[in-house]
Backbone bond lengths (Angstrom), bond angles and torsions (degrees), N, CA, C in turn:
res aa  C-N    CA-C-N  psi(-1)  N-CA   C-N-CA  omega(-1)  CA-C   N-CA-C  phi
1 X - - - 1.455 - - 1.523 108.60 -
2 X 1.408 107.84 160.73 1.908 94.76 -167.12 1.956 67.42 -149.39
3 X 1.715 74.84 155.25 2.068 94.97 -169.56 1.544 99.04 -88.19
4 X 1.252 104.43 123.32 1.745 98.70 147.37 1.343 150.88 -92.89
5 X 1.354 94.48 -30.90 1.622 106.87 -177.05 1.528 103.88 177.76
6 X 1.840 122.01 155.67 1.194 113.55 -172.50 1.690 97.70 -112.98
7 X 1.322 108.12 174.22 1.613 115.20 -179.23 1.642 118.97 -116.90
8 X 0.955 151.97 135.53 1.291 132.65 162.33 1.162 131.48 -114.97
9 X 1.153 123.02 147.33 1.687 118.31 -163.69 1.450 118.20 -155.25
10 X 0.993 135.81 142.11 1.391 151.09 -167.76 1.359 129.08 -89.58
11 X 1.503 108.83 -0.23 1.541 124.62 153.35 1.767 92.06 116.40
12 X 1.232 93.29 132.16 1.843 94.80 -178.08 1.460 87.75 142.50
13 X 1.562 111.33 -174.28 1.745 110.43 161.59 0.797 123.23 -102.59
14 X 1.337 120.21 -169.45 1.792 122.95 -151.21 1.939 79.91 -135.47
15 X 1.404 104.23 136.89 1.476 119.34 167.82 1.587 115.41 -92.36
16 X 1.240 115.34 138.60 1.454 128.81 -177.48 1.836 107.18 -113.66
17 X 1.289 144.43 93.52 1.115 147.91 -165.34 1.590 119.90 -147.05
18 X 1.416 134.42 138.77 1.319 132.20 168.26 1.315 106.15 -38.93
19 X 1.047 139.19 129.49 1.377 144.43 155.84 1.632 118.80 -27.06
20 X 1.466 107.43 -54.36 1.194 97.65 -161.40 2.074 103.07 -78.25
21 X 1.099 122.64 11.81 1.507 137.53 -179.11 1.502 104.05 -110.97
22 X 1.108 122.14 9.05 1.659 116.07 -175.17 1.873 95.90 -96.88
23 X 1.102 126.52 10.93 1.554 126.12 -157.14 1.706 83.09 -96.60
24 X 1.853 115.73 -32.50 1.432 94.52 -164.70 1.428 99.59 -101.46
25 X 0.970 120.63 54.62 1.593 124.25 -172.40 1.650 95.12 -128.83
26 X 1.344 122.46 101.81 1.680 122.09 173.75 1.269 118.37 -107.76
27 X 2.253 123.48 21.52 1.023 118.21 167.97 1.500 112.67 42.42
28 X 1.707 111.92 -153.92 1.032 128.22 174.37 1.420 123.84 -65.10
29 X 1.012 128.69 -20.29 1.683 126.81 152.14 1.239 129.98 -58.12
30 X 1.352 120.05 165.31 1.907 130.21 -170.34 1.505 85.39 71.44
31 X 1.779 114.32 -124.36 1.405 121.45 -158.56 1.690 101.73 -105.65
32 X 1.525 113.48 5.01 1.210 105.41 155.01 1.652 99.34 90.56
33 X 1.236 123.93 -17.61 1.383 126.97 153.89 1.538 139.33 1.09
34 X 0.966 102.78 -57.62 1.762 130.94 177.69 1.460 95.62 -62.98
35 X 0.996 101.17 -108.77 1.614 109.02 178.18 1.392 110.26 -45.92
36 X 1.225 155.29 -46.97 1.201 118.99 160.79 1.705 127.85 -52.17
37 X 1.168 136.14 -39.49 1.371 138.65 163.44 1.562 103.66 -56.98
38 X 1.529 109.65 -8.52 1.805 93.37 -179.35 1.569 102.37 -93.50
39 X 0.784 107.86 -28.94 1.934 132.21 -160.97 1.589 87.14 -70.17
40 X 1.607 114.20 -62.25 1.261 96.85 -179.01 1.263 126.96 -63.30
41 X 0.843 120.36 -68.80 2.085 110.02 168.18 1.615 106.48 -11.04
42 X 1.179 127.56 -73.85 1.664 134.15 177.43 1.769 117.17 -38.59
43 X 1.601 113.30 -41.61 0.829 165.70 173.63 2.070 104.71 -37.39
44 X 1.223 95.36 -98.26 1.617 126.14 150.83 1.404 97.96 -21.69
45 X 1.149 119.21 -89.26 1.835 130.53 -175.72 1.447 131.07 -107.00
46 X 1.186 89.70 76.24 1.801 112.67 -175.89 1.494 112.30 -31.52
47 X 1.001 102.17 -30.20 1.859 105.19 179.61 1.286 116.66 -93.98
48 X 1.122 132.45 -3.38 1.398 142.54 -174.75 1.402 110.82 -70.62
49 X 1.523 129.73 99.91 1.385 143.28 -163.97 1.466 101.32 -70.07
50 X 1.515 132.54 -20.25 1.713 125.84 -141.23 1.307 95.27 170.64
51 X 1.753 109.28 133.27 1.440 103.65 162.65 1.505 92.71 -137.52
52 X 1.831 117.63 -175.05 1.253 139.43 -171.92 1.289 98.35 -99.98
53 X 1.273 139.19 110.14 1.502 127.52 165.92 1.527 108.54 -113.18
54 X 1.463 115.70 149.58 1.725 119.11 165.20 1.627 105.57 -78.48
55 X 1.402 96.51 136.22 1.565 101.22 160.47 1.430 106.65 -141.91
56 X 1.455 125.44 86.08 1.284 132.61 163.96 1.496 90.44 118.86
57 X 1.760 111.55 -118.41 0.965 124.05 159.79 1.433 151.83 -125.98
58 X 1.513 81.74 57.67 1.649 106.35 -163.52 1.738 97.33 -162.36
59 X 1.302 96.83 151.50 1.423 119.88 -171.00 1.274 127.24 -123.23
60 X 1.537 89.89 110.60 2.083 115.50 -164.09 1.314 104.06 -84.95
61 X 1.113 97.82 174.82 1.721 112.87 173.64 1.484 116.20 -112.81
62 X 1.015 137.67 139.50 1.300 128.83 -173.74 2.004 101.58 -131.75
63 X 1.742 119.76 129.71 0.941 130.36 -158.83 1.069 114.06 -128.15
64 X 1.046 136.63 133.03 1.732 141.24 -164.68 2.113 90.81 -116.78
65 X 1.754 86.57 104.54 1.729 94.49 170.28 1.596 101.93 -79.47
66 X 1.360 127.28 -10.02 1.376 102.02 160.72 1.943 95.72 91.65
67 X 1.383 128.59 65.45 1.076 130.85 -147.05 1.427 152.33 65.79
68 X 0.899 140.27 131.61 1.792 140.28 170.75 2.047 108.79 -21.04
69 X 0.753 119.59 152.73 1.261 136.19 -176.09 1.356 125.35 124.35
70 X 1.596 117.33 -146.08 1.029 144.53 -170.33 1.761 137.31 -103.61
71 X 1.202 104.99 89.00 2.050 109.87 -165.50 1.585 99.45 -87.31
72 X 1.483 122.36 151.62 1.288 115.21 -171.13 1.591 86.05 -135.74
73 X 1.535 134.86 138.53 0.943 157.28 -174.82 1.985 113.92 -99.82
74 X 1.226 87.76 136.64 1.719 87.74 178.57 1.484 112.96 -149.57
75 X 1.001 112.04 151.04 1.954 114.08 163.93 0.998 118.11 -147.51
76 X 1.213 114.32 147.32 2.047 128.62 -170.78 1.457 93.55 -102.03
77 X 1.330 111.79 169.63 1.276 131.57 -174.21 1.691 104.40 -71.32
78 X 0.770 163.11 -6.84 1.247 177.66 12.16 1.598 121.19 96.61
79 X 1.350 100.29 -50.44 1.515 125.26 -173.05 1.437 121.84 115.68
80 X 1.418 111.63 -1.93 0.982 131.76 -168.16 2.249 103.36 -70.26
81 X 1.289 115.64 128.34 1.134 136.47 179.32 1.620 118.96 -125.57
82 X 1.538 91.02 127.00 1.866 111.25 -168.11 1.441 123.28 -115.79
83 X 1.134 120.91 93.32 1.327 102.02 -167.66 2.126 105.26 -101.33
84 X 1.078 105.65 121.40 1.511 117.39 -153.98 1.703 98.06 -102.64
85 X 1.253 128.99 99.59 1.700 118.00 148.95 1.448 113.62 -80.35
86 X 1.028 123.25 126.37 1.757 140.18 -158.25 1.438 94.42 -110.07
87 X 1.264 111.31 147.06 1.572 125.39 145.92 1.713 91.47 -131.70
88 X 1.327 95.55 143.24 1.680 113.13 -163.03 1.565 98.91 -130.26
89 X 1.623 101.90 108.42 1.340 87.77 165.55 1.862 122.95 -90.87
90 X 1.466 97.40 8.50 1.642 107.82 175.51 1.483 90.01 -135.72
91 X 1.712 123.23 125.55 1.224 125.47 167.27 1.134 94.42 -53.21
92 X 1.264 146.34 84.27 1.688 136.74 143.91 1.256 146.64 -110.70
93 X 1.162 128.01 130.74 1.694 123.39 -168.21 1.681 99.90 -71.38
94 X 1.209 97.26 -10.12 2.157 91.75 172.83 1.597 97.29 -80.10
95 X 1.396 126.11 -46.12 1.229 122.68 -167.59 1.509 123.07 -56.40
96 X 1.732 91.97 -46.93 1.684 100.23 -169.50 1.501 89.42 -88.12
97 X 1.063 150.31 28.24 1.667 142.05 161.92 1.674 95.48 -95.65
98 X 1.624 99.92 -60.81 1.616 90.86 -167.40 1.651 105.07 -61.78
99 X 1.153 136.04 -13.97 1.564 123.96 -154.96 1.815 91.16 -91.12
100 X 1.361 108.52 -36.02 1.463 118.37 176.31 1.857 113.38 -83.41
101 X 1.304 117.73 -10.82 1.608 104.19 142.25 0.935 158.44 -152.30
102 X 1.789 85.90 38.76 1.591 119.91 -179.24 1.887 106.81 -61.08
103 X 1.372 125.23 163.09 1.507 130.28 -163.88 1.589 86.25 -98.65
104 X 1.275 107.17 165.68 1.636 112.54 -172.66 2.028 75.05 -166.05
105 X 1.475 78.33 140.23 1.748 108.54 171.46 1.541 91.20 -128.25
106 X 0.878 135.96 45.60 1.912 137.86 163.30 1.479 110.12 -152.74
107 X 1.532 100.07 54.74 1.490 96.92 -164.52 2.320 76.39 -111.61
108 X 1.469 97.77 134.49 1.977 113.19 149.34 0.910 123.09 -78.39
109 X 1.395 137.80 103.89 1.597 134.60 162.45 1.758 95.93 -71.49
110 X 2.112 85.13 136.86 1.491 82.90 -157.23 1.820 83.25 -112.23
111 X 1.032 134.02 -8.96 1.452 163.72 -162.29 1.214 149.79 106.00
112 X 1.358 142.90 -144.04 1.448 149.09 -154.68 1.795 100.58 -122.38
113 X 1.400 101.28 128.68 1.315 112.28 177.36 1.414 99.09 -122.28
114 X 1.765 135.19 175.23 1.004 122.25 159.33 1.447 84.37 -156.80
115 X 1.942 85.94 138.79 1.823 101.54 178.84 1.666 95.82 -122.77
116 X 1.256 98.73 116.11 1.918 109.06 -176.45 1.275 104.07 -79.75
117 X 1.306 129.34 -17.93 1.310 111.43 -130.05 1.886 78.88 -125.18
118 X 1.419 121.49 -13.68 1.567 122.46 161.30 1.569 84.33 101.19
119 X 1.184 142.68 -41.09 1.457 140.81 -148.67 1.753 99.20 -88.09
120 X 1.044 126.95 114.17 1.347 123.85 -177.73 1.767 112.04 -115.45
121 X 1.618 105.37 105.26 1.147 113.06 160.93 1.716 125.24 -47.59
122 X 1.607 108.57 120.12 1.009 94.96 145.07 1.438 131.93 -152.12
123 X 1.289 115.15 115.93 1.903 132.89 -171.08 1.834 122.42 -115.74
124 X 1.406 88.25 128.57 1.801 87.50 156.65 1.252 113.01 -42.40
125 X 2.142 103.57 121.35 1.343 97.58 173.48 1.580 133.26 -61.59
126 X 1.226 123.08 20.84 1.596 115.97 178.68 1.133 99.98 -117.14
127 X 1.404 147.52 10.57 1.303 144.15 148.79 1.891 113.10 -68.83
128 X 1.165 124.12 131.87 1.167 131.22 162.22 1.522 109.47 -59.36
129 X 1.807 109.97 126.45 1.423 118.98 -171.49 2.044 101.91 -90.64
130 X 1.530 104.77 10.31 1.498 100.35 169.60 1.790 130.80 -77.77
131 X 1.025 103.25 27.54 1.854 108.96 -162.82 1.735 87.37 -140.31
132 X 1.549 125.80 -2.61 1.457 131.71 -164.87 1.722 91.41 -94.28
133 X 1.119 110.29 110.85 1.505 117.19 176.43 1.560 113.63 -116.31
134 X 1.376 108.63 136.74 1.520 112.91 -177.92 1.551 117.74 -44.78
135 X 1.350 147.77 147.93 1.440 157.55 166.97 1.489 114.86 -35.85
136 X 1.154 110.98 -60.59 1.316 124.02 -156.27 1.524 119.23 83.57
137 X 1.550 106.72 -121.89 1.697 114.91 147.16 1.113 148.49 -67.48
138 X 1.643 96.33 -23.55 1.662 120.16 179.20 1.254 112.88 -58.29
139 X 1.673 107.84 140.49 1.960 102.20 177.90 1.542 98.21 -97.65
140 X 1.920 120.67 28.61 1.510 97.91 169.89 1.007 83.68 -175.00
141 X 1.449 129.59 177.45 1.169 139.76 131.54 1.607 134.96 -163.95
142 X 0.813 143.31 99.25 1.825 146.12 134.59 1.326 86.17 37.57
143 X 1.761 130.56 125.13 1.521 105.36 125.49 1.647 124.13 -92.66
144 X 0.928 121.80 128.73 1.109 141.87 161.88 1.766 108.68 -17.54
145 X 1.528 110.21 -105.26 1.467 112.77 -166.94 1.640 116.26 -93.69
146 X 1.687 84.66 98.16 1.608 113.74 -168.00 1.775 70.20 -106.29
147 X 1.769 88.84 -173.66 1.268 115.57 166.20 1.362 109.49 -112.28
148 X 1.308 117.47 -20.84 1.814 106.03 173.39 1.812 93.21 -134.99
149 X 1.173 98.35 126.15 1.690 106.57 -178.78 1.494 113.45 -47.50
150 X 1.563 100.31 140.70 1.244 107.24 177.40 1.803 119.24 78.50
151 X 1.203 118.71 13.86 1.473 133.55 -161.62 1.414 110.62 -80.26
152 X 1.790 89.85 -38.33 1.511 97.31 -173.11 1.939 107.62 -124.67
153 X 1.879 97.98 144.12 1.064 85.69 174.59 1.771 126.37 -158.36
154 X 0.858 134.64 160.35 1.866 114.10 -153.47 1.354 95.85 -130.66
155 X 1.780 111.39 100.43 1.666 106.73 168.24 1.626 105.18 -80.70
156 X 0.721 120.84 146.70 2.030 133.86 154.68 2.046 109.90 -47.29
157 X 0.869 130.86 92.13 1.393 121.24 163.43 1.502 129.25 -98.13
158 X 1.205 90.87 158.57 2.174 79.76 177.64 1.596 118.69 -54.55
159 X 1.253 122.48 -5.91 1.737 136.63 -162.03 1.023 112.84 48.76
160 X 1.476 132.81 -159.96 1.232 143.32 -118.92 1.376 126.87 15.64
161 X 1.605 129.28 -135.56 1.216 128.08 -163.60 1.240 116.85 -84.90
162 X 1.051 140.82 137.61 1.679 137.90 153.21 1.630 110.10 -114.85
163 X 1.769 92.16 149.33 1.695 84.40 172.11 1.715 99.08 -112.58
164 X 1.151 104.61 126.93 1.545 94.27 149.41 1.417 136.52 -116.21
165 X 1.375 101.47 -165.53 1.818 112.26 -127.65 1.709 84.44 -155.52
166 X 1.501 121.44 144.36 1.127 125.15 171.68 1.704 107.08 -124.60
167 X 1.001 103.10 167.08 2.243 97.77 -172.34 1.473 106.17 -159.95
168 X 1.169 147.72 169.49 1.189 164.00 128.82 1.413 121.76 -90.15
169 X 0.969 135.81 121.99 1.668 141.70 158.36 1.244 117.08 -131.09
170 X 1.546 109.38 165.05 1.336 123.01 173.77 1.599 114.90 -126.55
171 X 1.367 98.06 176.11 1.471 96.12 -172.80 1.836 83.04 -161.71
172 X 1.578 110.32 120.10 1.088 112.07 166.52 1.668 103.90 60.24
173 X 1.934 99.84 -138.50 1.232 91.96 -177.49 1.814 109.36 -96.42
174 X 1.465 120.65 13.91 1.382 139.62 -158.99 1.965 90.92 -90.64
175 X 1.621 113.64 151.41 1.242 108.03 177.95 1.844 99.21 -146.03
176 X 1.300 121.90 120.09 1.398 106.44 145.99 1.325 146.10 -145.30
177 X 0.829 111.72 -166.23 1.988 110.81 -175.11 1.394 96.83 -104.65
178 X 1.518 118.57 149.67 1.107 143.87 177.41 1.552 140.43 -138.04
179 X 1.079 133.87 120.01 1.185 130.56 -163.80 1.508 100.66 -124.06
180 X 1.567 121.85 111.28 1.412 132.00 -177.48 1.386 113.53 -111.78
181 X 1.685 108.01 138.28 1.195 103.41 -178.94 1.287 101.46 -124.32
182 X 1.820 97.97 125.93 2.029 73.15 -175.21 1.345 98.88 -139.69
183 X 1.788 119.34 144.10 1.242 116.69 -156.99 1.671 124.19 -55.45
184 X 1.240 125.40 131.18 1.202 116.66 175.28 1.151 138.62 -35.34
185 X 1.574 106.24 -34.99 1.776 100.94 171.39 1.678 122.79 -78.55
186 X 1.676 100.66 -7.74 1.366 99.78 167.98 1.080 118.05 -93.31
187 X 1.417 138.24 4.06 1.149 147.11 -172.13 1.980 118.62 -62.06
């Protein structure tokens, strides 16, 4: 797995969606709708790692990192996409590599998303996905006007379908949660 970029978030889940479908996603803004109808699903079933939500006309994933902090993003040559919340018992870039591509046989397929457009949103669901603009050429990018820096962020993928799968592992005394998306035909 090789690092791309990290996420930050304020505790809630993190949305997984084609980019160009994150415009009908208004989170906690307007009447607050979104994210409250997301909260409840999570809500209902306290243990529920990941659910399938509609946003427009296409179907995201929505991921509970399991508190406020810090998610670190990765992809293998493959197409394969990792999104890793770490607890580190050694601040280390050896730690959070192996925890992000160590093998796990306790992994949930939670289902099938499909990003056409290759650009894969990904934001804390209480940010509005209207300021989420497609890539272009870029293999990444920062969005800009979040409400808490760094919230939102757009890796480049091969597109079409991925299924994902959620897991826990450890490494030493280090532990984290994971949410993988990995392309359907490699599945």
């Amino acid at each position: 797995m090789e690092f791309l970029i990290s996420i930050n978030a304020e505790g809630g889940p993190l949305l997984c969606v084609d980019a160009r479908a994150a415009k009908n996603w208004n989170g906690a803004e307007g009447d607050g709708s979104d994210y409250e109808n997301l909260c409840a699903i999570f809500d209902s079933s306290p243990s529920l790692p990941a659910a399938l939500v509609a946003i427009g006309d296409q179907t995201a994933i929505a991921w509970e990192m399991a508190c406020a902090g810090t998610a670190d993003i990765f992809h293998n040559a493959t197409g394969t996409i990792r999104i890793v919340r770490a607890w580190l018992a050694e601040d280390s870039a050896n730690h959070l590599l192996k925890l992000a591509s160590i093998l796990s046989s306790t992994k949930k397929e939670i289902g099938k998303i499909n990003i056409p457009s290759g650009d894969l949103a990904v934001f804390w669901a209480p940010e509005s996905g209207r300021t989420i603009k497609p890539l272009g050429n870029a293999k990444i990018q920062r969005v800009k006007a979040t409400a808490v820096s760094g919230s939102a962020v757009i890796p480049k993928t091969i597109g079409g379908g991925f299924i994902c799968s959620h897991d826990e592992v450890e490494f030493g005394r280090s532990h984290a949660r994971r949410l993988t998306l990995i392309p359907a035909d490699k599945w």
